[in-house]
C-alpha positions as CSV (number, residue, x, y, z in Angstrom):
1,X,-27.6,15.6,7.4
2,X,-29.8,13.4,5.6
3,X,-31.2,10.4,7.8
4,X,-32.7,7.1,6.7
5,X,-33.5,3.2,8.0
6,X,-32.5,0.9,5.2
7,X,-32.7,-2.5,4.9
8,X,-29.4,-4.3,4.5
9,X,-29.8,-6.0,1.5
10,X,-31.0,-2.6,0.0
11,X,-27.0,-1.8,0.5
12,X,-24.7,-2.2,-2.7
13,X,-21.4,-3.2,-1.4
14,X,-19.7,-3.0,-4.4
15,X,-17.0,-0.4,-3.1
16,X,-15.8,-2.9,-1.0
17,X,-13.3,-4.4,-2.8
18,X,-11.1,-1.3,-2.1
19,X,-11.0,-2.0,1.7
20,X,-10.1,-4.7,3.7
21,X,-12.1,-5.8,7.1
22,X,-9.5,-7.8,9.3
23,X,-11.5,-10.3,11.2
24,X,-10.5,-8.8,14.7
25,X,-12.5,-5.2,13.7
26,X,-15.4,-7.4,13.2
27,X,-16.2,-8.8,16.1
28,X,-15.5,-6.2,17.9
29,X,-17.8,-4.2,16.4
30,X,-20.0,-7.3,16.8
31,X,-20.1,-6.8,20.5
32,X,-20.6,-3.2,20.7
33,X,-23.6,-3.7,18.7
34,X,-24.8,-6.1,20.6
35,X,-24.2,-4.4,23.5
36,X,-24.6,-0.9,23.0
37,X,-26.5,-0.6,19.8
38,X,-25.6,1.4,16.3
39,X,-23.8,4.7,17.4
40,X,-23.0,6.2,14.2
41,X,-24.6,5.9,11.0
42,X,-23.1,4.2,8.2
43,X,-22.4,6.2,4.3
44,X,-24.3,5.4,1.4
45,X,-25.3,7.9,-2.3
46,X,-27.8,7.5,-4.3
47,X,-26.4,6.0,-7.9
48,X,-29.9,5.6,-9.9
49,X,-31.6,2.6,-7.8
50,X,-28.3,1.6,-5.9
51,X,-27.8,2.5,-2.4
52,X,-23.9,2.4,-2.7
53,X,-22.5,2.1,0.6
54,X,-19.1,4.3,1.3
55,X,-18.4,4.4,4.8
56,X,-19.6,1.7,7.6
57,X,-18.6,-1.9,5.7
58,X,-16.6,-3.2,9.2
59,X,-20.5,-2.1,11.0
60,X,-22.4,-3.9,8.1
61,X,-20.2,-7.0,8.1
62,X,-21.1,-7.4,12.1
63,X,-24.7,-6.1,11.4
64,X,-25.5,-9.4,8.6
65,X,-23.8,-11.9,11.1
66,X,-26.1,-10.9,14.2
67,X,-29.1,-10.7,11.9
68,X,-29.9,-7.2,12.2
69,X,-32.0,-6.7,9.0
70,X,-31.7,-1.9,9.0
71,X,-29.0,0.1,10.0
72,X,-29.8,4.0,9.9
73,X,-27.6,5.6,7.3
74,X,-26.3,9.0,6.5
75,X,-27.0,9.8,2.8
76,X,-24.7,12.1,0.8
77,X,-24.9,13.2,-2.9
78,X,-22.0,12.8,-4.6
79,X,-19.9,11.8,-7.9
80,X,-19.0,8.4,-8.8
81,X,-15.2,9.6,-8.3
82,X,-16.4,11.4,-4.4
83,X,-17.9,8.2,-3.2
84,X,-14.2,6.8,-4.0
85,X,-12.6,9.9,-2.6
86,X,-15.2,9.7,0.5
87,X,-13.9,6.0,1.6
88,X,-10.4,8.2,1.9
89,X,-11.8,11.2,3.8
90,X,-14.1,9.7,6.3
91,X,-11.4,7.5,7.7
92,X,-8.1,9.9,7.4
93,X,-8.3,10.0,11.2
94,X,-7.5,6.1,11.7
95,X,-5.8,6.4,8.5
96,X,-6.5,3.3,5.4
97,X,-3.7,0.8,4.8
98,X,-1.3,1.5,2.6
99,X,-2.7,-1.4,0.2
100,X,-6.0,0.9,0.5
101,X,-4.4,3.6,-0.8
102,X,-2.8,2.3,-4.0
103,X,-5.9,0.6,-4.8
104,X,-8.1,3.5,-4.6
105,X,-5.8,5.7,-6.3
106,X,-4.7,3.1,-9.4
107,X,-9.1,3.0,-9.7
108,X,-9.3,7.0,-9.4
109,X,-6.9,6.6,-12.2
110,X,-8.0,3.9,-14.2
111,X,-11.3,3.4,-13.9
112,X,-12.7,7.2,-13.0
113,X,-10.1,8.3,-15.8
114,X,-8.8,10.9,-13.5
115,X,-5.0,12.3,-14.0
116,X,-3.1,12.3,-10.8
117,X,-3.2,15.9,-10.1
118,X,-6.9,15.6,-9.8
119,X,-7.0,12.4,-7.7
120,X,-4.6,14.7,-5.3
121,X,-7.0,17.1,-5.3
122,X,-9.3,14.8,-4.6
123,X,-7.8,13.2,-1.6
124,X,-6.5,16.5,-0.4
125,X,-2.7,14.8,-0.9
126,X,0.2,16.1,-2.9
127,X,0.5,14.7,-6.3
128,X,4.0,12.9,-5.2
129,X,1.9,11.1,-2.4
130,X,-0.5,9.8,-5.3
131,X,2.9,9.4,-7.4
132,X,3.8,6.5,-5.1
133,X,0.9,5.2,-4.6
134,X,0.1,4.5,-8.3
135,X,3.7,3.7,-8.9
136,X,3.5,0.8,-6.4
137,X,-0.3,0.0,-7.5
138,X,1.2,-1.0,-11.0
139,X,4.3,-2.8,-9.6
140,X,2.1,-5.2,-7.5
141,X,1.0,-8.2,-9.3
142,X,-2.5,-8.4,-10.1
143,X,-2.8,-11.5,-8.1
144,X,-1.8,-9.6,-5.2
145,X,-2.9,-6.4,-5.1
146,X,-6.6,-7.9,-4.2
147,X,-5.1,-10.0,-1.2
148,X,-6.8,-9.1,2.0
149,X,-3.9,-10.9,4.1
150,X,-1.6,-8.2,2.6
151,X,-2.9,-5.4,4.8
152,X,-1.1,-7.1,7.2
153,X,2.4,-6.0,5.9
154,X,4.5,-3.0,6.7
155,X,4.4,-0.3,4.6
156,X,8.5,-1.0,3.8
157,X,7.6,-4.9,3.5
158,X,4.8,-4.1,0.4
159,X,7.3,-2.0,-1.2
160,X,9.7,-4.8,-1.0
161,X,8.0,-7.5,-2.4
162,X,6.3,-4.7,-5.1
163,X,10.4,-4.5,-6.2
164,X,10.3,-8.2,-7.3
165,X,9.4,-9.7,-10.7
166,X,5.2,-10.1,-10.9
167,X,5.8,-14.2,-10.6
168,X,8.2,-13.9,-7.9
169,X,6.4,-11.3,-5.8
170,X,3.7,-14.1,-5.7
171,X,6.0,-16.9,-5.1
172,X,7.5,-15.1,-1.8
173,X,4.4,-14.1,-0.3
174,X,3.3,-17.5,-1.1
175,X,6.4,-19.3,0.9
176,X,5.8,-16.1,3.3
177,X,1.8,-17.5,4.6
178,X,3.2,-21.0,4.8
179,X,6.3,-20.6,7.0
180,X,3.4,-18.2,9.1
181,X,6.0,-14.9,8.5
182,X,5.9,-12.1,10.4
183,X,4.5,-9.1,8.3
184,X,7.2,-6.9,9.0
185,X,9.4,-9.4,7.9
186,X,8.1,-10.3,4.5
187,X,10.1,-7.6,3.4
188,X,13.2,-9.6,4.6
189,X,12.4,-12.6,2.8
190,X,12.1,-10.6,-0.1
191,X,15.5,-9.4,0.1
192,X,17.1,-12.7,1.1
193,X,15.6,-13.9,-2.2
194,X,16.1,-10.8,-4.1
195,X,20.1,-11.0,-3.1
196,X,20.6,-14.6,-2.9
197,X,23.1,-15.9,-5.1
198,X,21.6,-18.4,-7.6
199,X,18.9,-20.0,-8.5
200,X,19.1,-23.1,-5.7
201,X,19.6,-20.4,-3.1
202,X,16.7,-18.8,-4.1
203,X,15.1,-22.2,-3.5
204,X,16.3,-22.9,-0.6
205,X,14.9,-19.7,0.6
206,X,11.4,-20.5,-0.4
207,X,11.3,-23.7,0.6
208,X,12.6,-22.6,4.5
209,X,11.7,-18.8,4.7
210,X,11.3,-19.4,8.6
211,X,15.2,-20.4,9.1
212,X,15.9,-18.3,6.1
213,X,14.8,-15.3,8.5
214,X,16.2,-16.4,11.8
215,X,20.1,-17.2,9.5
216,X,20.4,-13.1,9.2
217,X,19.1,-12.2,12.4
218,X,21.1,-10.3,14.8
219,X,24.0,-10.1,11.8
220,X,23.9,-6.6,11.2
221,X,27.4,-4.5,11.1
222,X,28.4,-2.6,14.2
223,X,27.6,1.2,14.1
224,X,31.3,2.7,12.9
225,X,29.4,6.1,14.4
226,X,28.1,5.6,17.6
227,X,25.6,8.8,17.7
228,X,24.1,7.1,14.6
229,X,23.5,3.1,15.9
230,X,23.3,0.4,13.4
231,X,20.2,1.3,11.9
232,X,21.0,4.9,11.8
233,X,24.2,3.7,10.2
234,X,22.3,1.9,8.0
235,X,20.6,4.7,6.5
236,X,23.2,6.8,6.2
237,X,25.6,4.8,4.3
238,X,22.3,4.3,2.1
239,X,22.2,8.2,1.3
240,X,25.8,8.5,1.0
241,X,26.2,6.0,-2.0
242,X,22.5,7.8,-3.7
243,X,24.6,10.7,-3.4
244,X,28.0,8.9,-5.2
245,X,25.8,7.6,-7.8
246,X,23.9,10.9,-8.2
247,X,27.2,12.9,-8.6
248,X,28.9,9.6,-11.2
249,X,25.6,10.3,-13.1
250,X,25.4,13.8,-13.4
251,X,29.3,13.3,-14.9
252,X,28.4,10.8,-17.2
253,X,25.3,12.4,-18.5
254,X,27.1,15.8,-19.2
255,X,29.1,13.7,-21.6
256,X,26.5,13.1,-23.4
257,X,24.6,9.7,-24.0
258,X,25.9,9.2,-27.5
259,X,23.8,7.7,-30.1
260,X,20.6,6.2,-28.9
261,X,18.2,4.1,-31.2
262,X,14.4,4.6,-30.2
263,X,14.6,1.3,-28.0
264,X,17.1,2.3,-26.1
265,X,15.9,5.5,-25.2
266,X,12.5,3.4,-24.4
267,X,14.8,1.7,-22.0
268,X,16.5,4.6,-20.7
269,X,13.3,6.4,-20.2
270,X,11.6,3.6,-17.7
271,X,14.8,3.0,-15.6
272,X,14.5,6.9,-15.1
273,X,10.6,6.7,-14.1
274,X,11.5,4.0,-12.1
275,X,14.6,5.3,-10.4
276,X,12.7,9.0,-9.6
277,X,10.0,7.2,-8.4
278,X,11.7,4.8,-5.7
279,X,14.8,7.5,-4.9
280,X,12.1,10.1,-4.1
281,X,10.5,7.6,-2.2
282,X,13.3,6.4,-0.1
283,X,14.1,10.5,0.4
284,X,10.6,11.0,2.0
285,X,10.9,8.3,4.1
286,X,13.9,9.2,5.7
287,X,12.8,13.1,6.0
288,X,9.7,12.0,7.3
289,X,11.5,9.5,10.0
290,X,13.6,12.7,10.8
291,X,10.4,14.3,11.3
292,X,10.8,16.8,8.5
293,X,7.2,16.4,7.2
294,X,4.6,14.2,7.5
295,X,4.3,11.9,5.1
């Protein structure tokens, strides 16, 4: 292992517009520095004269605000693409947000140029797992995807508001910060908006996405099985109409799809990228809640 003292301004944050640092981690880390001193070194590599830092941006944050002017740091030699892949690694323990994780993988992609096999190899994570990841990436608007607030959400409320129209998406996480919503219930408001019936209902649920919320609570369907329970019940009836669709396509298809001009198999083609990507999804969150795998 490679020791140094560097001087915090030597440090090229740059990488650190693929985390977030929620406040609270700050100043915590704030007081154990001021109480019991750097423990750990933070990541950098060497990239020509930069000192790009890859691991340690929470203890750097804290570090600048009490002044401290070096932090000792661990220096690795690595790719462009590892440094990326390194932010992963280092912290698989405490695990990155989910809004991490697409970001790093759409840039692995994007930017590095890399296919998704490799990223997976990369990460150590099965192409699906980068599958989704990228999938949801590219669904999020722009405007979002670099929102710090949004590491607050669930993992189920991000792929809910990822499922609405780019302006949209921004308009209900918008209505979502100023009615102070829950982030495991942003994915609510999405659906309320998503499934309201027109255009003034939509609205209406923008305007008041607090009341919107507290409307449906508690209004779910009894359980018809009771070993199941309503959210058990829930899922199920969820897999049994994939499965009714599943079998009414599989009919349909082996009639044939009849003549197809090159738009509409354009068509055809992204509602089935789009429909593989979310079923498989949905699949390997419920086998993963069933503890089949981990996910």
């Amino acid at each position: 292992m490679e020791l140094h003292q560097l001087d915090l301004d030597a440090l090229d944050l740059s990488l650190g517009r693929l985390r977030r640092l929620p406040e609270g981690q700050v100043v915590r880390m704030e007081a154990s520095l001021k109480s019991k001193g750097q423990l750990s070194p933070v990541v950098v590599a060497r990239d020509g004269d930069r000192w790009v830092l890859i691991d340690g941006f929470v203890r750097t944050l804290a570090a600048r605000r009490l002044n401290i002017e070096a932090l000792a740091v661990e220096v690795v030699r690595v790719t462009a693409a590892q440094m990326k892949a390194q932010m992963y690694l280092r912290n698989r323990k405490r695990g990155l947000h989910l809004i991490e994780e697409c970001r790093l993988v759409r840039e692995l992609v994007e930017v590095d140029g890399l296919t998704q096999v490799e990223v997976g190899d990369l990460l150590e994570r099965h192409k699906s797992w980068v599958c989704r990841r990228l999938a949801l990436a590219r669904r999020l608007s722009p405007a979002l995807l670099g929102e710090v607030d949004l590491g607050r959400l669930t993992a189920g409320s991000l792929s809910r508001l990822a499922q609405l129209p780019t302006r949209n998406q921004e308009e209900v996480w918008a209505a979502a910060q100023r009615g102070e919503i829950d982030g495991s219930r942003v994915g609510l408001l999405a659906r309320l908006w998503q499934t309201a019936p027109d255009p003034d209902a939509r609205a209406w649920v923008l305007a008041h996405p607090k009341e919107a919320i507290e409307r449906v609570r508690g209004k779910t369907e009894e359980s018809s099985d009771p070993r199941l329970g309503p959210n058990g019940e829930v899922v199920y009836r969820g897999l049994v109409t994939l499965r009714r669709v599943s079998l009414h396509l599989i009919r349909r298809v082996q009639q044939g799809l009849g003549a197809l001009d090159p738009e509409g198999r354009t068509v055809l083609e992204g509602a089935h990228q789009l429909a593989v990507t979310d079923s498989t999804e949905a699949l390997d969150r419920v086998e993963t809640a069933l503890g089949g795998r981990d996910g």
